[in-house]
VONUKOL-158258 format. One record per residue: residue in one letter; x, y, z of N, C-alpha, C in turn; residue number from 1. Coordinates in steps of 0.001 Angstrom, whole numbers. Layout:
! residues N
a	X	Y	Z	X	Y	Z	X	Y	Z	NUM;
...
END
This chain:
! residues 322
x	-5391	12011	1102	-5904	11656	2406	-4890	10771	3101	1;
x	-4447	10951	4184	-3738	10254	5600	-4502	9876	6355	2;
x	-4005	8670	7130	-3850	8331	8195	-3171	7764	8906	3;
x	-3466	8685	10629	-1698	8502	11578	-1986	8082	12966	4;
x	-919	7918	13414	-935	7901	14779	-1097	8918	15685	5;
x	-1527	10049	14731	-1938	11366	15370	-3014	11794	15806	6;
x	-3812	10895	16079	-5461	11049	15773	-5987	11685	14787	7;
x	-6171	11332	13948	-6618	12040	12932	-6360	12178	11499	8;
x	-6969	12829	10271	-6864	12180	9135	-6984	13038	8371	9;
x	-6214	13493	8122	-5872	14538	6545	-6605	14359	5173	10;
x	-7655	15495	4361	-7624	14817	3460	-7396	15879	2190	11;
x	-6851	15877	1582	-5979	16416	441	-5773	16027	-1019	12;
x	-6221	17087	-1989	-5634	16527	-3018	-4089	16671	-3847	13;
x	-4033	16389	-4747	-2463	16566	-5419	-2118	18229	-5601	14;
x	-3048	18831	-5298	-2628	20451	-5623	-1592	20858	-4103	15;
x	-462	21487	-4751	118	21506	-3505	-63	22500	-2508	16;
x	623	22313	-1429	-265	23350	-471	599	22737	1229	17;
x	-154	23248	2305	373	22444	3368	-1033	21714	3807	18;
x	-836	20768	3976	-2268	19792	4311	-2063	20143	5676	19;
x	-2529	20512	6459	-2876	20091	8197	-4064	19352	7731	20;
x	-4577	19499	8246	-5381	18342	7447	-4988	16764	8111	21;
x	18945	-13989	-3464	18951	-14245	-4681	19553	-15961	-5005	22;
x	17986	-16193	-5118	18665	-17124	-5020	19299	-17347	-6386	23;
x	19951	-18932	-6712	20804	-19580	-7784	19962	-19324	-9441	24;
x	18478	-20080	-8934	18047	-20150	-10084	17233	-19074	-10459	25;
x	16849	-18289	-9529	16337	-17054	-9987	16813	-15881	-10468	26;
x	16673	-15460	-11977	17483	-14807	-12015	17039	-13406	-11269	27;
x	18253	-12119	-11647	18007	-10780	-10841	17535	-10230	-12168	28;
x	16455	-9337	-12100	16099	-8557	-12884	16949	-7472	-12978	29;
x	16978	-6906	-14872	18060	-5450	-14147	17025	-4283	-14839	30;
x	16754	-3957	-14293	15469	-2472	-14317	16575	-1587	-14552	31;
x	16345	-429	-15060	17807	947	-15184	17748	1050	-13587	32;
x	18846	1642	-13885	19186	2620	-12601	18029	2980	-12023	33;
x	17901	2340	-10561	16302	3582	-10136	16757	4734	-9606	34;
x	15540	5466	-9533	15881	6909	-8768	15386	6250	-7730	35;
x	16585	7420	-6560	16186	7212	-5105	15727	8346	-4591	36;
x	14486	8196	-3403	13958	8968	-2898	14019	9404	-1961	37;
x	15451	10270	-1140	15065	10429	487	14506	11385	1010	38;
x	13566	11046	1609	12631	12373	1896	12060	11913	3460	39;
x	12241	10647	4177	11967	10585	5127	12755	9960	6213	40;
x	12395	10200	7578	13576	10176	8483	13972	9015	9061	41;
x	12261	8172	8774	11672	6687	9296	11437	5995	8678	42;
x	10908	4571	8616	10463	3400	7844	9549	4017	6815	43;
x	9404	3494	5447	8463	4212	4880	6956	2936	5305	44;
x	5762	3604	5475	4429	3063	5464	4062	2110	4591	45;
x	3640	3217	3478	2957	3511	2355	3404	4624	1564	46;
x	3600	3881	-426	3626	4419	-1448	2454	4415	-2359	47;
x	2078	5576	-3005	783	5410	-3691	1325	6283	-4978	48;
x	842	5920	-6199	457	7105	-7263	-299	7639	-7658	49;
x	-1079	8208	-7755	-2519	9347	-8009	-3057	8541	-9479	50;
x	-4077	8692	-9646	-4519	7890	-11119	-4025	7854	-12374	51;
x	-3397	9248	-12420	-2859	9752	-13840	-1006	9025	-13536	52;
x	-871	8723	-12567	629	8128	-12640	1745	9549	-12444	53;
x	1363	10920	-12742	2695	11450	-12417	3615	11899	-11280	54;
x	2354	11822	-10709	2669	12235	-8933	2544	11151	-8057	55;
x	3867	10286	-6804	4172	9115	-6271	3756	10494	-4615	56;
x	3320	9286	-3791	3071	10082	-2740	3730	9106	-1597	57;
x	4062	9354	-781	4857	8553	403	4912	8655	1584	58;
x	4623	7620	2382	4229	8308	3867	5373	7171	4636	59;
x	6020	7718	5787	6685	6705	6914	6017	7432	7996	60;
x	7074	6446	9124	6633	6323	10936	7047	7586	11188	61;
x	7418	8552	10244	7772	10033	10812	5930	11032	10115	62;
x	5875	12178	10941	5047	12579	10535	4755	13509	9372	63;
x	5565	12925	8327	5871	13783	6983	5246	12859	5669	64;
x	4577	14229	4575	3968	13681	3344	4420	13945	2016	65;
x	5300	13019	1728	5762	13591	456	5491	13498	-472	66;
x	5328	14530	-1946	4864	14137	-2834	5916	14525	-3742	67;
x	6251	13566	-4984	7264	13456	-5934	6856	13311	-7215	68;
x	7680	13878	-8106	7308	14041	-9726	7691	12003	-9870	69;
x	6737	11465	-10480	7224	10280	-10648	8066	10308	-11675	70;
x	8378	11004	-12562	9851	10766	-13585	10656	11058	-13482	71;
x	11245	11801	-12463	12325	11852	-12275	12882	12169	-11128	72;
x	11885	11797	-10211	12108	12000	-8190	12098	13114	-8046	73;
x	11671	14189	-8891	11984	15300	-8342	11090	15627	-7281	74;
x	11491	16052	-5687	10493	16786	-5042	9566	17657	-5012	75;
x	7928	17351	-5316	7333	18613	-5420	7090	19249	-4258	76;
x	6390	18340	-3192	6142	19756	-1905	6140	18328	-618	77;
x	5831	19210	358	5289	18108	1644	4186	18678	2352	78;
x	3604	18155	3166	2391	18447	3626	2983	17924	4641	79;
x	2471	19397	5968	3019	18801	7420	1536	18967	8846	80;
x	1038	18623	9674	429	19168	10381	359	17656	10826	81;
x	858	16764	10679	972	15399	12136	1642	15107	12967	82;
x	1076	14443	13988	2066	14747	14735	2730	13199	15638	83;
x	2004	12376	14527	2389	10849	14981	2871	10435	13609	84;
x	3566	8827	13403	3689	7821	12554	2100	7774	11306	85;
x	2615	8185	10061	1981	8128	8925	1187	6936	8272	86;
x	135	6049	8728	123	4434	7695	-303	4598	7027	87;
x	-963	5456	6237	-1712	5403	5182	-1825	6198	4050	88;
x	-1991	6642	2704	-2463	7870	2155	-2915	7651	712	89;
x	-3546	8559	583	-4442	8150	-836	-4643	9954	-1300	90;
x	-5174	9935	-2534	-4738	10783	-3557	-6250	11690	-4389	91;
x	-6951	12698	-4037	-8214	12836	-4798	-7705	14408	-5451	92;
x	-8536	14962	-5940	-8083	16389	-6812	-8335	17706	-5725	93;
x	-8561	17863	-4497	-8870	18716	-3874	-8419	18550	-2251	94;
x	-8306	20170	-2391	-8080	20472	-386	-8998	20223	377	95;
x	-9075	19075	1233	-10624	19550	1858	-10169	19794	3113	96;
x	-10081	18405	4044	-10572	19336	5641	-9882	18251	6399	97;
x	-9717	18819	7546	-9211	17930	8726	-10034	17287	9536	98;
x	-10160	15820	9693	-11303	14955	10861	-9937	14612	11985	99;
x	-10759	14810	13139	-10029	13982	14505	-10562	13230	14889	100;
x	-10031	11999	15310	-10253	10413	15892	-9776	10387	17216	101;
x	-10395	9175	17800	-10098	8948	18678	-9055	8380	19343	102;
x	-8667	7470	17793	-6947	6535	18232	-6705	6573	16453	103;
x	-5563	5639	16494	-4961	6123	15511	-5487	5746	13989	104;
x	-5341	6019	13207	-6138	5495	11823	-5301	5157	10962	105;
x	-5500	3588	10838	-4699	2668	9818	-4796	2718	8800	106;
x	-5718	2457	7742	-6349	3072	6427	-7356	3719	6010	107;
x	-7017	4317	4656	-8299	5439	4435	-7921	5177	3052	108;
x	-9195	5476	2469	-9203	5957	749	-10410	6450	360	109;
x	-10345	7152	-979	-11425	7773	-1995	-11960	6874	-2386	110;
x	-13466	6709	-2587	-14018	5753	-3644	-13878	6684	-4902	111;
x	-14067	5538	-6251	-13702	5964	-7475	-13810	7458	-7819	112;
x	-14753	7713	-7072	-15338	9337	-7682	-14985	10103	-6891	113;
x	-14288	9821	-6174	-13713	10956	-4888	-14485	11437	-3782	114;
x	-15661	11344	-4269	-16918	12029	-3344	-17100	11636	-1927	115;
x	-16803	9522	-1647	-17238	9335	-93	-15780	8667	69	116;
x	-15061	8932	1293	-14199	8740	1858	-14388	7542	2947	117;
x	-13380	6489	3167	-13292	5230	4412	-12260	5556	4912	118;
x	-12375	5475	6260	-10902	5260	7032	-11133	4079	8212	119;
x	-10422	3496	8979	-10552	2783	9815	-9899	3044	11023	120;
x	-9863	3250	12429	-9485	3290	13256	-8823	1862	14314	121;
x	-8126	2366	15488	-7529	1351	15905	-8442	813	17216	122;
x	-8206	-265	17378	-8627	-602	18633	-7419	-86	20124	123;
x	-7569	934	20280	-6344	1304	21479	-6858	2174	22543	124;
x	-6555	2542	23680	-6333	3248	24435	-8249	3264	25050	125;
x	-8471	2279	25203	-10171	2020	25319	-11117	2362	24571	126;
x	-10765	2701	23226	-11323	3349	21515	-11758	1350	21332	127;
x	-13224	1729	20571	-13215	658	19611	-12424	880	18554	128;
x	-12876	-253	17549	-11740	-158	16135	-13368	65	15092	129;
x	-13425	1516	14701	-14515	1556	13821	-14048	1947	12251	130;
x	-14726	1420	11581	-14922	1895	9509	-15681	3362	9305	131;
x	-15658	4577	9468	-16113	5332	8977	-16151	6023	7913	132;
x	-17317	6309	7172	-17452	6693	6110	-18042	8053	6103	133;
x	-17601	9157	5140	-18210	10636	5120	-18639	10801	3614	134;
x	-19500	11157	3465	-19679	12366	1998	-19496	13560	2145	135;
x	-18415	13820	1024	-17439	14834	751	-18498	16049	422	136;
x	-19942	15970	-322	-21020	16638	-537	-21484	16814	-59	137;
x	-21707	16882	1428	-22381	17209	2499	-21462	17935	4092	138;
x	-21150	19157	3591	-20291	19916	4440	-20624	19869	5524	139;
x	-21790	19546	6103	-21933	19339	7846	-21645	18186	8432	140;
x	-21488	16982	7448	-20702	15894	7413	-18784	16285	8093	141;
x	-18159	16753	7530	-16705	17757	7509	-16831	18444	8932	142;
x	-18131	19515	8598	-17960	20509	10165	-17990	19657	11213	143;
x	-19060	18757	11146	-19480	18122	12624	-19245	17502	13234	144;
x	-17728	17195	12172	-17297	15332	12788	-17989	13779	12825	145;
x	-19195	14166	11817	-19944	12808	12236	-19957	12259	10438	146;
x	-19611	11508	10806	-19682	10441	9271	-21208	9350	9514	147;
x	-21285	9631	7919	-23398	8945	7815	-23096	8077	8100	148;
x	-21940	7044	8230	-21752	5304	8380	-20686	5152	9550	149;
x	-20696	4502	10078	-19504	4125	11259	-20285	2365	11742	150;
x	-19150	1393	11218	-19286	-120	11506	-17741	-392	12371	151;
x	-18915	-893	13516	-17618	-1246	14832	-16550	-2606	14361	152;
x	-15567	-2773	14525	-15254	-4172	14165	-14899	-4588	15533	153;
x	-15259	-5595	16254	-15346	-5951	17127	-14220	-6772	17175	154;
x	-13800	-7711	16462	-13137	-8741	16772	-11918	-8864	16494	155;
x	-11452	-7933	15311	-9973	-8321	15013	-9553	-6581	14067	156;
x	-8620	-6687	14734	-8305	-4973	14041	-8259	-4955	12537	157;
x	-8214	-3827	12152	-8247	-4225	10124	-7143	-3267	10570	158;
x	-6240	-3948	9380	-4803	-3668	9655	-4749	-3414	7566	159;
x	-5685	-3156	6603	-5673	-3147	5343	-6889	-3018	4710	160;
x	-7283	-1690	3784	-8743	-1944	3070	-8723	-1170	2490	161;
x	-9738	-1844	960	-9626	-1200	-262	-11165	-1039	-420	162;
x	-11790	-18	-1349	-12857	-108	-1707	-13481	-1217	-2977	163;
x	-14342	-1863	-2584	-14411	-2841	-3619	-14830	-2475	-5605	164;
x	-15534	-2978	-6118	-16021	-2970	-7371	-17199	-1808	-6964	165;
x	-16880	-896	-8067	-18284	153	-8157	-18482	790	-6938	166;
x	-17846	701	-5471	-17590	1328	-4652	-18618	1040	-3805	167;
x	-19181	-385	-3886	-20316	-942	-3725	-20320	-1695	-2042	168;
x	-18911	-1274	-1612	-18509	-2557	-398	-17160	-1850	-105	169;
x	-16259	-2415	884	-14749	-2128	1255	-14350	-3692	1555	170;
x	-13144	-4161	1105	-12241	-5526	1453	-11301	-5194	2435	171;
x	-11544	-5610	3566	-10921	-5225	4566	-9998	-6470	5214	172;
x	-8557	-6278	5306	-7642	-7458	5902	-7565	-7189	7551	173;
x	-7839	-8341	8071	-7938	-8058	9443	-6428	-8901	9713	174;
x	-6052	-9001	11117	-4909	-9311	11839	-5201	-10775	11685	175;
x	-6559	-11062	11857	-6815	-12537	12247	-6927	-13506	10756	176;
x	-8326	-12779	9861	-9237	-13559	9126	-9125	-12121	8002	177;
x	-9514	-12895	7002	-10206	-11727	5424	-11296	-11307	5171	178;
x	-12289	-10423	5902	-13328	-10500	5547	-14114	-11583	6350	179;
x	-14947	-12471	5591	-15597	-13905	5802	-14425	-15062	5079	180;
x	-13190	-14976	4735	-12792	-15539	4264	-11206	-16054	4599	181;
x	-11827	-16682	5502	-9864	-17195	6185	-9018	-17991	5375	182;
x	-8308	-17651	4516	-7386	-18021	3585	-5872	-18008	4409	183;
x	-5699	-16690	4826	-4123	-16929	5172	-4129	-16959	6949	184;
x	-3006	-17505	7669	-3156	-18214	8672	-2378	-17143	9672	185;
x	-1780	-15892	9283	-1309	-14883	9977	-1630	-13372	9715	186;
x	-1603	-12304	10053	-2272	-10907	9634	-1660	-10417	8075	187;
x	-2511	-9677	7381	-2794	-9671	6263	-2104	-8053	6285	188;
x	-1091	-7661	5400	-576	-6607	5363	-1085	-5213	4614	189;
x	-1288	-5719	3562	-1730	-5188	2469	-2427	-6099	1111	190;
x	-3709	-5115	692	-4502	-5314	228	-4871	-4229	-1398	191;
x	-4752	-4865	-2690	-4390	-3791	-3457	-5011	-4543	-5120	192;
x	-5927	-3525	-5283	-6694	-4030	-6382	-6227	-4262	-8497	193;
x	-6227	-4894	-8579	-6241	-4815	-10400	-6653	-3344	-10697	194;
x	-5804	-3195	-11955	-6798	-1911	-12482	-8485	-1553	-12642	195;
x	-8246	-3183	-13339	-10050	-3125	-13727	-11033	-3249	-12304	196;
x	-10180	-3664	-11305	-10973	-3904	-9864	-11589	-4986	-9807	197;
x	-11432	-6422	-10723	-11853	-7575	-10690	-10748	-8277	-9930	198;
x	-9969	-8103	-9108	-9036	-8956	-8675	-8673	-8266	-7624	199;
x	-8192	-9149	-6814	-6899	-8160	-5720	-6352	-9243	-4776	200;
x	-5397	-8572	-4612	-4139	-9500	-4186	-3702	-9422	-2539	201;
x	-3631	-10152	-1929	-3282	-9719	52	-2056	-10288	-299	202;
x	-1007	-9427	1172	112	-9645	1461	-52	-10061	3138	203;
x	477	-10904	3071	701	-11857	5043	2080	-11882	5257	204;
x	1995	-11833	6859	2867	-12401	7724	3240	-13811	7540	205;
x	2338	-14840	6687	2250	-16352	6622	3125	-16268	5610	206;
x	3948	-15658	4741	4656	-15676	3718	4038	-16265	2160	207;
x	3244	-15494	2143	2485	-15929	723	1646	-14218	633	208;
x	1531	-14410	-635	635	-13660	-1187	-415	-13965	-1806	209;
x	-1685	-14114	-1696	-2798	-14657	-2892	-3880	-13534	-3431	210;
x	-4196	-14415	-4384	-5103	-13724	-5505	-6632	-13620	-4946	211;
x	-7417	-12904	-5090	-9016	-13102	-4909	-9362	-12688	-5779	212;
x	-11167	-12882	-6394	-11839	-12421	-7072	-12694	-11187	-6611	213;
x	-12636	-10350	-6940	-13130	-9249	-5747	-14615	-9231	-5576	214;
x	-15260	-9857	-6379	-16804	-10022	-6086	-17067	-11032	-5673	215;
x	-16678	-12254	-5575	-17308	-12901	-4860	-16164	-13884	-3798	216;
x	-15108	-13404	-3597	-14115	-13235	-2744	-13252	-14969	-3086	217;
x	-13767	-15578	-4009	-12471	-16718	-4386	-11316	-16528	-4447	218;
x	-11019	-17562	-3742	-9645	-17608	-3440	-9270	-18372	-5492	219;
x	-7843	-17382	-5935	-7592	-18314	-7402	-6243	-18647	-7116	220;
x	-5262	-17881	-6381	-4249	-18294	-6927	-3115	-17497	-6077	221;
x	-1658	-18251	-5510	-1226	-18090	-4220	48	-18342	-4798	222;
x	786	-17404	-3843	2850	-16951	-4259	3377	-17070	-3022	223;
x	3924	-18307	-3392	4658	-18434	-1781	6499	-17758	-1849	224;
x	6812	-17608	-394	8061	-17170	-435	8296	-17671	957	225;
x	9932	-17198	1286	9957	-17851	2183	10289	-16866	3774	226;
x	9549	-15474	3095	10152	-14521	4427	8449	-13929	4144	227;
x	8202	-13085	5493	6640	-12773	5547	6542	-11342	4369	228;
x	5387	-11428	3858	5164	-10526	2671	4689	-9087	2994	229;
x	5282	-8437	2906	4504	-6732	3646	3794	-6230	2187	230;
x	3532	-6142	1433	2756	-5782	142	3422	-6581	-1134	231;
x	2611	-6233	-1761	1653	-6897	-3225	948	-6267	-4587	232;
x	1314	-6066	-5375	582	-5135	-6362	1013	-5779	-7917	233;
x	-541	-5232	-8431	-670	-6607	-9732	100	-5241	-10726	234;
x	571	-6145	-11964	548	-5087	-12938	-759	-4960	-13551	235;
x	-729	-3711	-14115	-1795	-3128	-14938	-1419	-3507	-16620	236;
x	-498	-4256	-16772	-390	-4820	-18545	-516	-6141	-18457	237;
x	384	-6791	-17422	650	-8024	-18105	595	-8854	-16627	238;
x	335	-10222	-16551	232	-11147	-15512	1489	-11459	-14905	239;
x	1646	-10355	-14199	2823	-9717	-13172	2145	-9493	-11646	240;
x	2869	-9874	-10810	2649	-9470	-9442	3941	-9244	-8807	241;
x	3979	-8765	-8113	5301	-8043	-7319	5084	-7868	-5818	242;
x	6036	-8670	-5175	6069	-8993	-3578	7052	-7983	-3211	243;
x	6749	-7647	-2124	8126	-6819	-1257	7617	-7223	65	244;
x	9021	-7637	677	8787	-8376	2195	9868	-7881	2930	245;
x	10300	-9234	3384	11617	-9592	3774	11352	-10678	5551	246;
x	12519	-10272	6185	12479	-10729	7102	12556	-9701	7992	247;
x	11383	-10143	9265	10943	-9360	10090	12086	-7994	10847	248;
x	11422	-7127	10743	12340	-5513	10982	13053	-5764	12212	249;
x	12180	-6391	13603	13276	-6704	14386	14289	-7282	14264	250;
x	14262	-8372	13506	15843	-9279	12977	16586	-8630	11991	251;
x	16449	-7371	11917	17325	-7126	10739	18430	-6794	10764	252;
x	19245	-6469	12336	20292	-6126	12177	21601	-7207	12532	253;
x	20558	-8830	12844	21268	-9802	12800	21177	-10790	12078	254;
x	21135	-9820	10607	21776	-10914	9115	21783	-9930	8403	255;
x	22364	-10646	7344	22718	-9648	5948	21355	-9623	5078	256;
x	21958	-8850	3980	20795	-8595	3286	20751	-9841	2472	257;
x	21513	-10851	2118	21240	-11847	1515	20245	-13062	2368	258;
x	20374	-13458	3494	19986	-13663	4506	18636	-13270	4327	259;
x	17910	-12115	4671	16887	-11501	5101	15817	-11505	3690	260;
x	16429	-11707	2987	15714	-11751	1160	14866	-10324	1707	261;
x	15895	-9684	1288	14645	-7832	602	14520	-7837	-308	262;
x	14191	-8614	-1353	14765	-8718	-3081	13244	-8184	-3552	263;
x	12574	-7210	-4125	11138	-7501	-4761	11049	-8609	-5864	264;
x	10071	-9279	-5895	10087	-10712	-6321	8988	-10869	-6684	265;
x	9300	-10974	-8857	8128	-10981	-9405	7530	-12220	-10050	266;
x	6283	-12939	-9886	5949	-13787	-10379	4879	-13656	-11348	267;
x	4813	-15011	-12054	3485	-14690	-13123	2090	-15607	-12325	268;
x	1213	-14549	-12868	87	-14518	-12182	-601	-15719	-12135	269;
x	-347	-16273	-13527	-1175	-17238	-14018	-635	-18959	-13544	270;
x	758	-18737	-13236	1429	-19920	-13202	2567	-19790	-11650	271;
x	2103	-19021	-10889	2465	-19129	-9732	4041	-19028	-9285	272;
x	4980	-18727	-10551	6112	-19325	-10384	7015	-17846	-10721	273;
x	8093	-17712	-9508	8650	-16747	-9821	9674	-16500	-10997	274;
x	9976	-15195	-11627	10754	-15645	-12557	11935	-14083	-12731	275;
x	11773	-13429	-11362	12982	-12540	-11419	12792	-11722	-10192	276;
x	13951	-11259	-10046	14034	-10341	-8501	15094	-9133	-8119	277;
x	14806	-8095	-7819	15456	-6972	-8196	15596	-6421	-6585	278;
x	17403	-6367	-6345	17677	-5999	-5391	17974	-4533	-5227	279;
x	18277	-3939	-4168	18555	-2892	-3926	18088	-2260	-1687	280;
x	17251	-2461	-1446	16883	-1901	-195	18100	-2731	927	281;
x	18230	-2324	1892	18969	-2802	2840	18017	-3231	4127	282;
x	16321	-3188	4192	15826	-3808	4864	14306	-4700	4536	283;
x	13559	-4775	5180	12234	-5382	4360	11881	-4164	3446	284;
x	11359	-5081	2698	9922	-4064	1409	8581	-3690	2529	285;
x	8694	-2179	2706	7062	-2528	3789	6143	-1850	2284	286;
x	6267	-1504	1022	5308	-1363	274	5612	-1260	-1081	287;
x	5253	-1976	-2343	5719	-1981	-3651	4022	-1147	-4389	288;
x	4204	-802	-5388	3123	-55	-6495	4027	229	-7930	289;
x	2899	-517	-8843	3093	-254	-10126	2613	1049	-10653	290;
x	2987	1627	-11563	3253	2765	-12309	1913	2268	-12932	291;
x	707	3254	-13137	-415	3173	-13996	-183	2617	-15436	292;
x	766	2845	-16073	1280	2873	-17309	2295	1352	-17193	293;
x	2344	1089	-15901	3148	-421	-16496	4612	-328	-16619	294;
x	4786	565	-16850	6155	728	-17336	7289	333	-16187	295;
x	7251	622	-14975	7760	1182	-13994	7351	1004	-12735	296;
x	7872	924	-11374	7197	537	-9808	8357	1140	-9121	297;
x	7343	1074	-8166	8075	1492	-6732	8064	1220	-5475	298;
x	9247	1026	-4865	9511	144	-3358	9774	1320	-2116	299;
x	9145	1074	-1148	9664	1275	-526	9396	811	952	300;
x	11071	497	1825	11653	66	2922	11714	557	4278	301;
x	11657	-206	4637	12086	-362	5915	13405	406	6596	302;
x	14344	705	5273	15524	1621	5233	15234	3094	4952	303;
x	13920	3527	5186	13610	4728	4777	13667	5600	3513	304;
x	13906	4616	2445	14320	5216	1319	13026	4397	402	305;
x	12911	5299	-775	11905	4898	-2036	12980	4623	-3240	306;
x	12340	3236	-3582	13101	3904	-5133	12174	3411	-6047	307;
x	12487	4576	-7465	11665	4251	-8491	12467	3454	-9598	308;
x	11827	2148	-9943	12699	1266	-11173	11717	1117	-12150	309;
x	12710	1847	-13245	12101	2264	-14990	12461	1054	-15427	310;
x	11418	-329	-16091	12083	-1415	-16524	12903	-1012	-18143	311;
x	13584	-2233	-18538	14362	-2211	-19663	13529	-3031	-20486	312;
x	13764	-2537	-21924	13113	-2835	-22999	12854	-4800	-22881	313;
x	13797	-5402	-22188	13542	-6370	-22259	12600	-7264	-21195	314;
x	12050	-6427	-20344	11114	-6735	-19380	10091	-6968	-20293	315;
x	9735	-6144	-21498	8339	-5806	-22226	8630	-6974	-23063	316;
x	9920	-7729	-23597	9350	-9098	-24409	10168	-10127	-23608	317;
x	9745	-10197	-22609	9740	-11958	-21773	8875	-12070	-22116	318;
x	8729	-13321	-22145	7882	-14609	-22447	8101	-15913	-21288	319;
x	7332	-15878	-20418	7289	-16905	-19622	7151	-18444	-19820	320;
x	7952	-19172	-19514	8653	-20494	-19973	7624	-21950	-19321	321;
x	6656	-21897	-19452	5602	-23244	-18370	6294	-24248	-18402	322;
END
């Protein structure tokens, strides 16, 4: 499933097909060689991996969907029928159907079971900014264009949202505020859950990243940096989090990349403190994701390129130093 600046929202599964539809003391991590991914013409959006981890999916500001063997970049197919800038995409086992909106749609995803679908729309062009929800089991839902749920957001665009625990709720990052919960003091980029779905982590413009409890929305625990954070994603083994930022896309072509810190920059969860950083992009991080399996993540920039970094045996025995 997509969503674009095209009006409208693709939703698709992994079967292929055409959807219409540094500093001093930190050290550098050295991950192998990553594979690089070019497959798009524009900034990349959003990177996602499907549950099982083998298939990486990738969307930029161009209207193209790529999907890649995650071991070894190989290209499997693309999915074309948009006709605006890509922000969003998510991953279920089936072809289904094409919805049209009214303005453009910032995020969308499957709840656990694939069955009911969220997307969110923009506040633009005299469109409210609404949350709609469809069941995938109810085909006149699909034909008719009308989703059983639609909640207006009145006040501040959601610019990020995940489905919560048990699929019971959606955590939605607005431009302004979190939910009921104003923690960070500038718009919230991205929003991206623990495996187990007891946690999840926001990325800001305020240059921090923090932790929540996903049920009852506590604030635990906050990663500061010193350039604004475009995504965030926990590991699935070990008390790892991983920032990708940088400094804002308009300034980028007046400083270097040392300057601008594009570095992804990993800290431990528990103790707030970074403890390695792995260069490579030539502009901000607009999205990082861990590999289901831990093993492995993926960035991708503002430079239009993905890359995938396979860590080295010695990532798996650090031991963090309090």
């Amino acid at each position: 499933m997509v969503g674009s600046s095209g009006l409208g929202v693709s939703l698709w599964g992994s079967g292929l097909g055409h959807g219409r539809i540094l500093d001093a003391d930190i050290p550098a991590l050295s991950p192998q060689k990553p594979i690089l991914l070019q497959g798009h013409e524009r900034s990349i959006t959003q990177i996602k991996y499907n549950r099982e981890g083998d298939l990486l999916f990738t969307v930029a500001k161009d209207p193209i969907v790529n999907v890649w063997y995650s071991v070894n970049g190989e290209r499997l197919g693309t999915y074309m029928g948009h006709t605006g800038a890509v922000w969003c995409v998510d991953a279920d086992w089936k072809q289904l159907a094409l919805l049209k909106t009214n303005s453009a749609v910032r995020t969308c995803g499957f709840d656990f079971g694939g069955n009911i679908i969220m997307f969110s729309t923009d506040k633009q062009m005299g469109y409210q900014c609404f949350v709609s929800f469809f069941d995938l089991r109810d085909p006149s839902q699909i034909d008719n264009n009308e989703p059983y749920m639609k909640i207006p957001c009145n006040d501040s665009k959601i610019t990020s949202a995940v489905w919560g625990p048990l699929g019971e709720c959606i955590i939605a990052g607005h431009e302004e505020v979190l939910v009921n919960v104003k923690e960070h003091s500038r718009q919230i980029n991205d929003i991206q859950l623990s495996r187990d779905m007891t946690m999840f982590v926001t990325a800001s413009k305020d240059n921090t990243a923090k932790l929540f409890d996903s049920t009852t929305l506590d604030h635990q625990k906050t990663f500061r940096t010193e350039r604004p954070v475009n995504s965030a994603a926990l590991s699935p083994n070990y008390d790892h989090v991983v920032l990708g930022g940088g400094q804002e896309a308009m300034d980028v072509t007046t400083t270097s990349t040392r300057i601008g810190k594009f570095e992804a920059r990993f800290f431990h969860l528990a103790f707030e403190e970074e403890f390695g950083r792995v260069k490579g992009h030539f502009g901000p991080i607009n999205s990082v994701a861990f590999h289901p399996d831990g093993k492995s993540y993926s960035s991708g920039g503002e430079d239009g390129y993905v890359r995938i970094h396979y860590f080295d045996p010695q990532y798996f025995e650090f031991e963090f130093e309090a």
